[in-house]
N, CA, C and O atoms as CSV, one atom per row, in Angstrom:
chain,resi,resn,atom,element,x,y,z
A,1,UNK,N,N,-22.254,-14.763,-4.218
A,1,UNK,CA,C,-22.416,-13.419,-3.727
A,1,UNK,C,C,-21.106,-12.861,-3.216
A,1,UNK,O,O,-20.375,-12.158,-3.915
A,2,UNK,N,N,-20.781,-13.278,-1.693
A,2,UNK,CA,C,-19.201,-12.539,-1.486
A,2,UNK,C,C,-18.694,-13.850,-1.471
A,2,UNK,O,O,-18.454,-14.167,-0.306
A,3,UNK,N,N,-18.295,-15.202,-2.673
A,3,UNK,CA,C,-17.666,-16.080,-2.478
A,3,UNK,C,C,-16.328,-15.795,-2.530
A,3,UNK,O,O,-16.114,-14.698,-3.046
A,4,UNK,N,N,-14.998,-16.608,-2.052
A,4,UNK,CA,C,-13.831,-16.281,-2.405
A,4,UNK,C,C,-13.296,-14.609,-1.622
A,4,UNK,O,O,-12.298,-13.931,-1.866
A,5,UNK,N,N,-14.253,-14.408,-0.795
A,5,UNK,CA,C,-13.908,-13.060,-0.331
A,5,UNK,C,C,-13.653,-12.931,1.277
A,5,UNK,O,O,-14.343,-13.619,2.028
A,6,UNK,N,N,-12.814,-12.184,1.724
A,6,UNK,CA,C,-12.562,-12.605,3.229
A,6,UNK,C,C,-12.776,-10.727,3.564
A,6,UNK,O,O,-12.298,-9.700,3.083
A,7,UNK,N,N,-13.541,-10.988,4.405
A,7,UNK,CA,C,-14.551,-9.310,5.285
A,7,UNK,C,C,-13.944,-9.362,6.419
A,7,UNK,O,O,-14.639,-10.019,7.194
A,8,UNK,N,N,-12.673,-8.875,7.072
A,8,UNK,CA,C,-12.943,-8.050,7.792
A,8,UNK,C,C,-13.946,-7.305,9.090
A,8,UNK,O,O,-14.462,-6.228,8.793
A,9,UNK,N,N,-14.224,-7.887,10.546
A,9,UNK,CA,C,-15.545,-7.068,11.078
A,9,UNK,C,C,-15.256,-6.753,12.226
A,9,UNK,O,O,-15.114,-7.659,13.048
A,10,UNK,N,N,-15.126,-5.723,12.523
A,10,UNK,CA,C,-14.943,-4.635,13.839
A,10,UNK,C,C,-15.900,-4.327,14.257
A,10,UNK,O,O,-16.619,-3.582,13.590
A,11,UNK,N,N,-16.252,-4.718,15.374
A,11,UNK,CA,C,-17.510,-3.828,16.194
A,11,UNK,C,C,-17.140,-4.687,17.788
A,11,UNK,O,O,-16.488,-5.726,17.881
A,12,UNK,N,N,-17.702,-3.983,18.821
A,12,UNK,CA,C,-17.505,-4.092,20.007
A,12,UNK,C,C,-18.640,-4.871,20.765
A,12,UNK,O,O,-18.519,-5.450,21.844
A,13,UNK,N,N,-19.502,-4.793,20.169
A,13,UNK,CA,C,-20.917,-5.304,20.306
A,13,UNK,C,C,-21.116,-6.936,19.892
A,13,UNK,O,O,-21.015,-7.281,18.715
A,14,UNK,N,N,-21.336,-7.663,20.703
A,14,UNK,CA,C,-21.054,-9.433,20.334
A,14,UNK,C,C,-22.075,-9.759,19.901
A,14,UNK,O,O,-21.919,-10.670,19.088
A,15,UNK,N,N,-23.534,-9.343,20.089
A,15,UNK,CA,C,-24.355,-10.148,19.353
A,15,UNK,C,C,-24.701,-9.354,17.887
A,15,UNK,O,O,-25.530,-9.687,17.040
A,16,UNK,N,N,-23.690,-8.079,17.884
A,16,UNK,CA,C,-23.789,-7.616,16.312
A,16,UNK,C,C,-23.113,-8.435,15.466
A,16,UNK,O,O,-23.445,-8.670,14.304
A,17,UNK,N,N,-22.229,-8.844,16.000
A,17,UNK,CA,C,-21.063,-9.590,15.550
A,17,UNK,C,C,-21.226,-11.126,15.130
A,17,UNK,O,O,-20.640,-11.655,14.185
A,18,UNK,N,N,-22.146,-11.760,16.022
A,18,UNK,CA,C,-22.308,-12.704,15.312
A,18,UNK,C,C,-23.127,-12.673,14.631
A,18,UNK,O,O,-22.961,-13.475,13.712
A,19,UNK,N,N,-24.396,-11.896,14.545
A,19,UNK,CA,C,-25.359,-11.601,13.020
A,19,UNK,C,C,-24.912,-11.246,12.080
A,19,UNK,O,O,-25.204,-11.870,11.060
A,20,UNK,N,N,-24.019,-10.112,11.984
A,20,UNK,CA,C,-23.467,-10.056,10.882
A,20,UNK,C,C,-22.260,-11.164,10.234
A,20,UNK,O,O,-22.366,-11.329,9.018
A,21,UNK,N,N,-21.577,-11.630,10.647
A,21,UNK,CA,C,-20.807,-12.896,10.458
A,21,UNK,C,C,-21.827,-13.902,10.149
A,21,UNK,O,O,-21.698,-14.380,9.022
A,22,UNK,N,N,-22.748,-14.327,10.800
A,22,UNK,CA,C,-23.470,-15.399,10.268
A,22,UNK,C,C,-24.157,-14.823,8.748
A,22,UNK,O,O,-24.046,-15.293,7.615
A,23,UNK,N,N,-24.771,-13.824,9.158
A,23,UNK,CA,C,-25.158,-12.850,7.534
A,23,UNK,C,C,-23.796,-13.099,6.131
A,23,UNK,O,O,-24.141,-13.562,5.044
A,24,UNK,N,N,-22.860,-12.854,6.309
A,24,UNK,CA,C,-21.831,-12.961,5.745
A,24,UNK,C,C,-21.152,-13.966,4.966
A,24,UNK,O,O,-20.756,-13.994,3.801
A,25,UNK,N,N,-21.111,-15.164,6.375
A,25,UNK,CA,C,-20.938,-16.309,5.707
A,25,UNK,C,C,-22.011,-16.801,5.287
A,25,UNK,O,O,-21.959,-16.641,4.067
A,26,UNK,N,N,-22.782,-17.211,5.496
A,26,UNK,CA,C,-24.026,-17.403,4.594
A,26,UNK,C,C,-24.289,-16.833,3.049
A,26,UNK,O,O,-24.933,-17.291,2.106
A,27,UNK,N,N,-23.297,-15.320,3.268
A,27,UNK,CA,C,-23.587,-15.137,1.971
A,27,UNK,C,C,-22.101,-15.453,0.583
A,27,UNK,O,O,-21.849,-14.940,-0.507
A,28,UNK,N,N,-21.444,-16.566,1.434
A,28,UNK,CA,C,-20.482,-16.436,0.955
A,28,UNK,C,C,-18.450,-16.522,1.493
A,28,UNK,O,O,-17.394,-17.001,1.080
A,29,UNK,N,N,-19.000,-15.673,2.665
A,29,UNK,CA,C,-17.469,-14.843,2.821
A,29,UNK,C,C,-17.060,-15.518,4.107
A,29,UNK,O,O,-17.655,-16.059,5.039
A,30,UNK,N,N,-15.873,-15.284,3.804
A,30,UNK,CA,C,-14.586,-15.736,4.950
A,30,UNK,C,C,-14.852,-15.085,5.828
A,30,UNK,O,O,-14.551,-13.975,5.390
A,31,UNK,N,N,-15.341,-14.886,7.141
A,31,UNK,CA,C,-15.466,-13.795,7.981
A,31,UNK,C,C,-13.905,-13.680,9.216
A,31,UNK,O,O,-13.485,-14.449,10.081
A,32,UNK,N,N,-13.609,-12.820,8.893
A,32,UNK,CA,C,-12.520,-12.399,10.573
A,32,UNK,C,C,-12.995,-11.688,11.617
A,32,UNK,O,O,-13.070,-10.509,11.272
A,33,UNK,N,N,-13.363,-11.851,12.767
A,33,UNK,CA,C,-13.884,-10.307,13.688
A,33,UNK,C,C,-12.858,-9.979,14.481
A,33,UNK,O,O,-11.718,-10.445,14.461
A,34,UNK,N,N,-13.415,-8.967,15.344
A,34,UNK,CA,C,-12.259,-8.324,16.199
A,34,UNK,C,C,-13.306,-7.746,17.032
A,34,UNK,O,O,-14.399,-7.669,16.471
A,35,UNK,N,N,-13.229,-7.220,18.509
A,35,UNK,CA,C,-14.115,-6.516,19.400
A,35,UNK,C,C,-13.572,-5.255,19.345
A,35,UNK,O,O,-14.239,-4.240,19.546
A,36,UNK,N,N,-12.003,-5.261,18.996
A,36,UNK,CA,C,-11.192,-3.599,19.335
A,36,UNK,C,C,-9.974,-3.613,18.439
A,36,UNK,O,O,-9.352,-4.637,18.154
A,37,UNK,N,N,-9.768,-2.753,18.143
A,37,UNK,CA,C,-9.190,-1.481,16.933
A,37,UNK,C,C,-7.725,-2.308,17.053
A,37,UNK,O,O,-7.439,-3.065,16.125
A,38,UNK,N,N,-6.620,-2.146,18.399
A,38,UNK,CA,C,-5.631,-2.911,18.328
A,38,UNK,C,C,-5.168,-4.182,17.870
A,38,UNK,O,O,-4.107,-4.330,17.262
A,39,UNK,N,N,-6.171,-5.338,18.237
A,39,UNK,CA,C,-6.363,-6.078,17.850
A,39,UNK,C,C,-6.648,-6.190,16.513
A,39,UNK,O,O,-5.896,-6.944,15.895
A,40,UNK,N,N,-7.282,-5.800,16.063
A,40,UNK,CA,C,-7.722,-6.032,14.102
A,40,UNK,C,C,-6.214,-5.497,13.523
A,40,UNK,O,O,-5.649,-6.172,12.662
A,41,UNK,N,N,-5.484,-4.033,14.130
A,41,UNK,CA,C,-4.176,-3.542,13.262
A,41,UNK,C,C,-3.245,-4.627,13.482
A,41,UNK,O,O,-2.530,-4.897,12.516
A,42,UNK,N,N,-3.112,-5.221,14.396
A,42,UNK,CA,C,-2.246,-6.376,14.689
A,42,UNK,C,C,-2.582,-7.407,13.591
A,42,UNK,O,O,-1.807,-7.928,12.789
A,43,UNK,N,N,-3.796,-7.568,13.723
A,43,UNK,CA,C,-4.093,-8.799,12.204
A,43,UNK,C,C,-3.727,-8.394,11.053
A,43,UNK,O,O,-3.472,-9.214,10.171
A,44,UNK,N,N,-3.604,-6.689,10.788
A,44,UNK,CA,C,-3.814,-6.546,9.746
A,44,UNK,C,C,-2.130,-6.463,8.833
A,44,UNK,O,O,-2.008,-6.380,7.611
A,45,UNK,N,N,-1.077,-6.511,9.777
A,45,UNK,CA,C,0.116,-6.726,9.587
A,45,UNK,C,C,0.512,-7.736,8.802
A,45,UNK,O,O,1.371,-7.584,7.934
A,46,UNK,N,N,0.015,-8.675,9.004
A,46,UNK,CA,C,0.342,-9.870,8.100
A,46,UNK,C,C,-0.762,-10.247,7.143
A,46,UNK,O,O,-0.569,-11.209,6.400
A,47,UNK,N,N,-1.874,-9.599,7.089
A,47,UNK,CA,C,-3.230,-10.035,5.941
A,47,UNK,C,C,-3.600,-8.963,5.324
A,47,UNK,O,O,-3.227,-7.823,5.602
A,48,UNK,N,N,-4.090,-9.170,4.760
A,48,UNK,CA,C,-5.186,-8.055,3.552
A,48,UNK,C,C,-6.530,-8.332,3.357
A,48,UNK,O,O,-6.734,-8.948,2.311
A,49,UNK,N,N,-7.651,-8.046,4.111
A,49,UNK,CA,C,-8.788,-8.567,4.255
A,49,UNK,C,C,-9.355,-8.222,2.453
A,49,UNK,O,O,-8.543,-7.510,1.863
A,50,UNK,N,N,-10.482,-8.602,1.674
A,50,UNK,CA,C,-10.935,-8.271,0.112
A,50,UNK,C,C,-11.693,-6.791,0.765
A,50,UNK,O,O,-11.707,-5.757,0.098
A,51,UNK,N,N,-12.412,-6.893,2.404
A,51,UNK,CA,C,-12.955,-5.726,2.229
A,51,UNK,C,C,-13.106,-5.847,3.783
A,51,UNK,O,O,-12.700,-6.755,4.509
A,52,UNK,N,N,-13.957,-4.431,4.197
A,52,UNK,CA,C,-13.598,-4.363,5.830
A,52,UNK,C,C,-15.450,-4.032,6.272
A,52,UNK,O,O,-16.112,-3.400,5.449
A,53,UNK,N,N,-15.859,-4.326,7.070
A,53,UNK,CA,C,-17.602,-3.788,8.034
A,53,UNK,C,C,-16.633,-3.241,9.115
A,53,UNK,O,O,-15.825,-4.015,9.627
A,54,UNK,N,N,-16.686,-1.870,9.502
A,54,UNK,CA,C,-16.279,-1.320,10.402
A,54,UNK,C,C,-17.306,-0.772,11.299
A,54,UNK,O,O,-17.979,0.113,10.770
A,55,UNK,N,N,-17.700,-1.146,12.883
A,55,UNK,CA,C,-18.014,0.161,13.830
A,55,UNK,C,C,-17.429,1.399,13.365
A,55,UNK,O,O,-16.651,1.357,12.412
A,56,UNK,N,N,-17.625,2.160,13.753
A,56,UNK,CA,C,-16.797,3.649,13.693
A,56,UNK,C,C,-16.525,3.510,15.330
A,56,UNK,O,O,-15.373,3.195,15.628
A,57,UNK,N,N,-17.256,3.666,16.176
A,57,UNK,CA,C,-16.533,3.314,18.010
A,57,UNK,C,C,-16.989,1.906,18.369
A,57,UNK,O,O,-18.083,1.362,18.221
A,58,UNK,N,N,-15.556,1.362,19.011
A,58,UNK,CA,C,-15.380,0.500,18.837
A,58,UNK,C,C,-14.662,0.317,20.356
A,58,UNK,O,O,-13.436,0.347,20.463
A,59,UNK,N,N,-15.745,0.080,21.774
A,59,UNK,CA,C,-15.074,-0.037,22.978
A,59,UNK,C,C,-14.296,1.964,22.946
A,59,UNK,O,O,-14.771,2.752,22.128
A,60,UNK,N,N,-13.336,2.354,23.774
A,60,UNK,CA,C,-12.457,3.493,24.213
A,60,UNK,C,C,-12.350,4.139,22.571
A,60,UNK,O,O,-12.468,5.307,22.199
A,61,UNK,N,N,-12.069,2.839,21.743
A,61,UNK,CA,C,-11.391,3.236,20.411
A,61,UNK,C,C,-12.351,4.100,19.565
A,61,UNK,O,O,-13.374,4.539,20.089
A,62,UNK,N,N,-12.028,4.384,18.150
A,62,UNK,CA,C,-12.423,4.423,16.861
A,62,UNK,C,C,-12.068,3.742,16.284
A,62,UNK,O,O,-11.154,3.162,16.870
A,63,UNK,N,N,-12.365,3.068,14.574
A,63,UNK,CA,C,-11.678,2.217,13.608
A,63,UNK,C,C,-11.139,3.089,12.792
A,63,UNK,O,O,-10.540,2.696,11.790
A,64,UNK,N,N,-11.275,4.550,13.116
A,64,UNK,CA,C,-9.895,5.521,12.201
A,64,UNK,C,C,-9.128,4.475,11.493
A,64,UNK,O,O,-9.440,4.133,10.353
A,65,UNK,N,N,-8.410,4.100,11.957
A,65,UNK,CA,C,-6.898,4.021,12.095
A,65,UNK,C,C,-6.681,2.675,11.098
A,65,UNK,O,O,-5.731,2.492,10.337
A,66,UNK,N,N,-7.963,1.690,11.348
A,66,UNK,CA,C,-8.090,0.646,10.796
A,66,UNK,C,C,-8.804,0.930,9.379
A,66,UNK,O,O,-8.362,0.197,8.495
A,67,UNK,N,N,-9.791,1.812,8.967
A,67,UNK,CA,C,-9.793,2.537,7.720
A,67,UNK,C,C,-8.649,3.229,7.081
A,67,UNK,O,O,-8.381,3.150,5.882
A,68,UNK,N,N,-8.043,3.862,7.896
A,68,UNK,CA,C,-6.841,4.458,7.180
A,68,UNK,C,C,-5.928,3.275,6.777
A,68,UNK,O,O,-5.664,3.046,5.596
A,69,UNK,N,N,-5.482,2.573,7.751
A,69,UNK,CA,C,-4.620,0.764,7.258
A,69,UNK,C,C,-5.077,0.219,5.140
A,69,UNK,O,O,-4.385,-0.067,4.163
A,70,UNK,N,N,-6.181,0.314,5.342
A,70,UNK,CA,C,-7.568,0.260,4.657
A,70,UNK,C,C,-7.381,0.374,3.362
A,70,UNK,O,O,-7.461,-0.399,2.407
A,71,UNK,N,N,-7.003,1.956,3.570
A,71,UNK,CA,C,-7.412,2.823,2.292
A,71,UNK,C,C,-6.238,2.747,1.891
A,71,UNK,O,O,-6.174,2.421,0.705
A,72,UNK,N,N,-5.242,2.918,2.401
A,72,UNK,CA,C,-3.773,2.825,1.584
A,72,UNK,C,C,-3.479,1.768,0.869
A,72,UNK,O,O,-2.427,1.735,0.230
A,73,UNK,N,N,-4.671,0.377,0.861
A,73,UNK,CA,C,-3.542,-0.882,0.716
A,73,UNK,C,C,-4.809,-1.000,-0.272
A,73,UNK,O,O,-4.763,-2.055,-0.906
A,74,UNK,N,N,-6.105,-0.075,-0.620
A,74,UNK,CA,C,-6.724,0.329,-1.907
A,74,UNK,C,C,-7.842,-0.878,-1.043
A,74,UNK,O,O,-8.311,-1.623,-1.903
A,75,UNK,N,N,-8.159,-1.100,-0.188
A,75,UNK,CA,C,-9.291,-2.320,0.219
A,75,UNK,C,C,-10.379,-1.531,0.544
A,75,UNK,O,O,-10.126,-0.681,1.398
A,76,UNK,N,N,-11.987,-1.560,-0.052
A,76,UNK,CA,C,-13.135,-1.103,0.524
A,76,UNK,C,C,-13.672,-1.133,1.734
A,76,UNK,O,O,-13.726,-2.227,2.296
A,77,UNK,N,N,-14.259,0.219,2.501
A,77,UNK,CA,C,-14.395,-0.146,3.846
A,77,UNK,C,C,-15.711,0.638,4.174
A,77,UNK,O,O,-15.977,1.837,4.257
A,78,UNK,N,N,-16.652,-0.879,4.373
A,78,UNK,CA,C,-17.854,-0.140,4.744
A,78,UNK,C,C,-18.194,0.377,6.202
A,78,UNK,O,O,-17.461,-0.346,6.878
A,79,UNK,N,N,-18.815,1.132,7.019
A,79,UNK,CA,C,-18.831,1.386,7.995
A,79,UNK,C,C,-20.017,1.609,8.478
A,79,UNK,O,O,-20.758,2.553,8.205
A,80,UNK,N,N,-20.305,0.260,9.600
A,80,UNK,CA,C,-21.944,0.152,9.996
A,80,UNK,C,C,-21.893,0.384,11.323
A,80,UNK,O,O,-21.286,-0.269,12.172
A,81,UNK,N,N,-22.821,1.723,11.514
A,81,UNK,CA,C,-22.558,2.120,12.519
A,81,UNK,C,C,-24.214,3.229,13.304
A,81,UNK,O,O,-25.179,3.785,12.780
A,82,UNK,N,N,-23.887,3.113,14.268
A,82,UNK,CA,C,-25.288,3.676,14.827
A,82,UNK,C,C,-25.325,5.564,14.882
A,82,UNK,O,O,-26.249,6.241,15.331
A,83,UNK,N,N,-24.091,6.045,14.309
A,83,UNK,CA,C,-23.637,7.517,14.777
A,83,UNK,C,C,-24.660,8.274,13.291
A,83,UNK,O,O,-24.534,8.065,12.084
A,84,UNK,N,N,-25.295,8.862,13.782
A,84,UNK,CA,C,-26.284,10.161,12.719
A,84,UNK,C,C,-25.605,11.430,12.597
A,84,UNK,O,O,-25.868,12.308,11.776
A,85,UNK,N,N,-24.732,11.450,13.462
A,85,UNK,CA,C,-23.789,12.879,13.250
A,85,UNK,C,C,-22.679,12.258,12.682
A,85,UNK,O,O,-22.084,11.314,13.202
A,86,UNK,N,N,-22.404,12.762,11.650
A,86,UNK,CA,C,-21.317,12.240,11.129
A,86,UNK,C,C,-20.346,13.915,10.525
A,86,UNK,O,O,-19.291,13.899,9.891
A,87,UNK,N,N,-20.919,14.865,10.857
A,87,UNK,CA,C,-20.307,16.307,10.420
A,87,UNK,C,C,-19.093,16.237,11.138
A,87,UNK,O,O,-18.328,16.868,10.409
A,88,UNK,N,N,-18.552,15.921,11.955
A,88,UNK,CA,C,-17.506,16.344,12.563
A,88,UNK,C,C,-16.391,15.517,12.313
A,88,UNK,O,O,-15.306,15.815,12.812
A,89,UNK,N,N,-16.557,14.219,11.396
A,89,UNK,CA,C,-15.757,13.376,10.506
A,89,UNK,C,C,-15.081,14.023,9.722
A,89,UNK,O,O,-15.477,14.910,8.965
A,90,UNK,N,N,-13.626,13.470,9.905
A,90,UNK,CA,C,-13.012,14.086,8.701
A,90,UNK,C,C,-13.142,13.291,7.080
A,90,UNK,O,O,-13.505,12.148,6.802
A,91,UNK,N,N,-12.804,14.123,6.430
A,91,UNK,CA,C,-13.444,13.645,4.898
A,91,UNK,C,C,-12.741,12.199,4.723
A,91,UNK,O,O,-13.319,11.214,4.262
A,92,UNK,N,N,-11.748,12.225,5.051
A,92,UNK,CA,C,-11.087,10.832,4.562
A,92,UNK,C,C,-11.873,9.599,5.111
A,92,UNK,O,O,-11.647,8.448,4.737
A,93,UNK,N,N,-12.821,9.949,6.037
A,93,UNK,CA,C,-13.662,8.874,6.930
A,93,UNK,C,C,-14.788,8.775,6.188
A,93,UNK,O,O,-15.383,7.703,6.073
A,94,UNK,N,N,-15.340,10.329,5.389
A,94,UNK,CA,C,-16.588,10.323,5.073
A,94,UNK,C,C,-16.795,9.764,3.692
A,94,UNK,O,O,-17.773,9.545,2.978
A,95,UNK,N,N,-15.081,9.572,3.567
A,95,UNK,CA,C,-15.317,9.040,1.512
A,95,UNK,C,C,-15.395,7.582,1.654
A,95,UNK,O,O,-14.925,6.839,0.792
A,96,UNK,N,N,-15.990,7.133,2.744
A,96,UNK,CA,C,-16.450,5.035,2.421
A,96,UNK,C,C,-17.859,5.549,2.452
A,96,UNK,O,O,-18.471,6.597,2.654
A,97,UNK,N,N,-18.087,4.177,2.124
A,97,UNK,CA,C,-19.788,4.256,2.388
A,97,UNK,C,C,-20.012,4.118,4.026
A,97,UNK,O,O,-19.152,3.620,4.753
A,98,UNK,N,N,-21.101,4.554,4.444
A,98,UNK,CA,C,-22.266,4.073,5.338
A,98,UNK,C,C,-23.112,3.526,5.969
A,98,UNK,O,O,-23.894,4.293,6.531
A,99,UNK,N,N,-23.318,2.205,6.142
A,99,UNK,CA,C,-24.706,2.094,6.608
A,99,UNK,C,C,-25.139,1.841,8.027
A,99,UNK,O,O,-24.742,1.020,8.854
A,100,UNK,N,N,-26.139,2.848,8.082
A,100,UNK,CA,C,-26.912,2.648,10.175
A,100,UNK,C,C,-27.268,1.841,10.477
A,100,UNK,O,O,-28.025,1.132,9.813
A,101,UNK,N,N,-26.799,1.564,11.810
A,101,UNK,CA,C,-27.490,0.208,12.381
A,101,UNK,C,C,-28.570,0.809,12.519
A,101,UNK,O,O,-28.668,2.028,12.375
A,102,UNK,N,N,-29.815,-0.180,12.905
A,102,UNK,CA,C,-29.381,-1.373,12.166
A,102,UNK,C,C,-30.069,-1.241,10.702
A,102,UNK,O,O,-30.663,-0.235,10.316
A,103,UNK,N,N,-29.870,-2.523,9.898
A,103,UNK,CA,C,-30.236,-2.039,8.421
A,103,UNK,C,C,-30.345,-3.746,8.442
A,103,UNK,O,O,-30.125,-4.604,9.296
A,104,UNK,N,N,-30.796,-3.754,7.057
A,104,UNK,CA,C,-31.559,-5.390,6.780
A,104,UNK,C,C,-29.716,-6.029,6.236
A,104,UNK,O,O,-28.658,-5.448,5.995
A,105,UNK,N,N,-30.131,-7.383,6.244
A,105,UNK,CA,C,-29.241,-8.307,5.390
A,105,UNK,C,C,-29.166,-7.710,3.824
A,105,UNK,O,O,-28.065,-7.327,3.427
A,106,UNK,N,N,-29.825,-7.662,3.316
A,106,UNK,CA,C,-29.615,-8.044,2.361
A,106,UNK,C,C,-28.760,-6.299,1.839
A,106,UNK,O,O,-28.045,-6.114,0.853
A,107,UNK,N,N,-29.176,-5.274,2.900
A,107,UNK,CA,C,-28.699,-4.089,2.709
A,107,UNK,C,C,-27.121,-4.248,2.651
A,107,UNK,O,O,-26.461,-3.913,1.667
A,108,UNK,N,N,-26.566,-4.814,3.848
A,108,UNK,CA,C,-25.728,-4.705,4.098
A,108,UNK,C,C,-24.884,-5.634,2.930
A,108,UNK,O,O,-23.834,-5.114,2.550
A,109,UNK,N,N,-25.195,-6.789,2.400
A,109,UNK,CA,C,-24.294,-8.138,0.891
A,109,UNK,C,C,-24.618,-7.006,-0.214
A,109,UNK,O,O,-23.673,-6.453,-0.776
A,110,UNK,N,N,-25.809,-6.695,-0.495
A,110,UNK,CA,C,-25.818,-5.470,-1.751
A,110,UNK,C,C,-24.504,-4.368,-1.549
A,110,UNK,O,O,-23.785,-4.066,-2.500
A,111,UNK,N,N,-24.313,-3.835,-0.205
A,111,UNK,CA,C,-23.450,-3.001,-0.471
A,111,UNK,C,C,-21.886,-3.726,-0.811
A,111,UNK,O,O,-20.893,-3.355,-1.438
A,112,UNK,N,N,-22.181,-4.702,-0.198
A,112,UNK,CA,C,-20.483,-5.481,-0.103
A,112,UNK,C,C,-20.332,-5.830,-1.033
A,112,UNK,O,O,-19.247,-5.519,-1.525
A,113,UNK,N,N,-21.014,-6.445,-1.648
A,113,UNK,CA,C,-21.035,-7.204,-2.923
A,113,UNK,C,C,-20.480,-5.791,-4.336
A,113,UNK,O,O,-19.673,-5.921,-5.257
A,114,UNK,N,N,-21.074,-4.933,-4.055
A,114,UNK,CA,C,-20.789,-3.406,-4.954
A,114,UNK,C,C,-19.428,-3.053,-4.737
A,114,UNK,O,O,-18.666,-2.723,-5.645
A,115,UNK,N,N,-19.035,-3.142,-3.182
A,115,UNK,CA,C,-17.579,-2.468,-3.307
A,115,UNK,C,C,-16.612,-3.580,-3.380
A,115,UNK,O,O,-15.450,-3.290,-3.096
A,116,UNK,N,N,-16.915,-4.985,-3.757
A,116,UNK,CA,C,-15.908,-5.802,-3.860
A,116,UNK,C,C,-15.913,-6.116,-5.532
A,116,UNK,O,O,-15.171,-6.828,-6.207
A,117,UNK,N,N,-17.012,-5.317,-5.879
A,117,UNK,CA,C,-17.321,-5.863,-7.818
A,117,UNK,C,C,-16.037,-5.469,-8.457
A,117,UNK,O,O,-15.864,-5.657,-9.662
């Protein structure tokens, strides 16, 4: 499923964090986390994750910045997140995919699995 693939996971929230990581590797994947935005750009200096699960707020932060890192270096970035307003996003945020917390397992490897095909 995501074998051979290393995800990327930002969120601020610890017991999201380890469900989805356990979800992850289980299905496969190298998991990295991070609780906050500084921290992950600091990792991301020296690595290239295959793909990214982003919060959108993340503690004070956003993962802006860590999508934008993201998109330049051409890596997919999904963004699971609890926000229903999403109008006031700028487009460059709104062109990844989506999905609301919370959402099933298998929602979340179907999508990963698509943007890492």
């Amino acid at each position: 499923m995501l074998h051979d693939k290393t995800i990327l996971l930002v969120d601020d929230q610890a017991l999201i964090v380890l469900e989805l990581a356990t979800t992850l590797e289980d299905a496969g994947a190298d998991v990295v986390t991070f609780g906050n935005a500084p921290e992950a750009l600091a990792w991301l200096q020296a690595t290239t994750p295959s793909a990214a699960v982003l919060d959108y707020r993340v503690g004070a932060d956003t993962s802006a910045s860590i999508a934008k890192t993201l998109s330049e270096r051409g890596v997919p970035v999904l963004f699971y997140s609890g926000m229903v307003d999403l109008a006031h996003l700028p487009d460059e945020l709104l062109a990844h995919e989506w999905l609301n917390k919370p959402s099933s397992p298998e929602d979340l490897i179907a999508r990963l699995q698509a943007l890492t095909a």
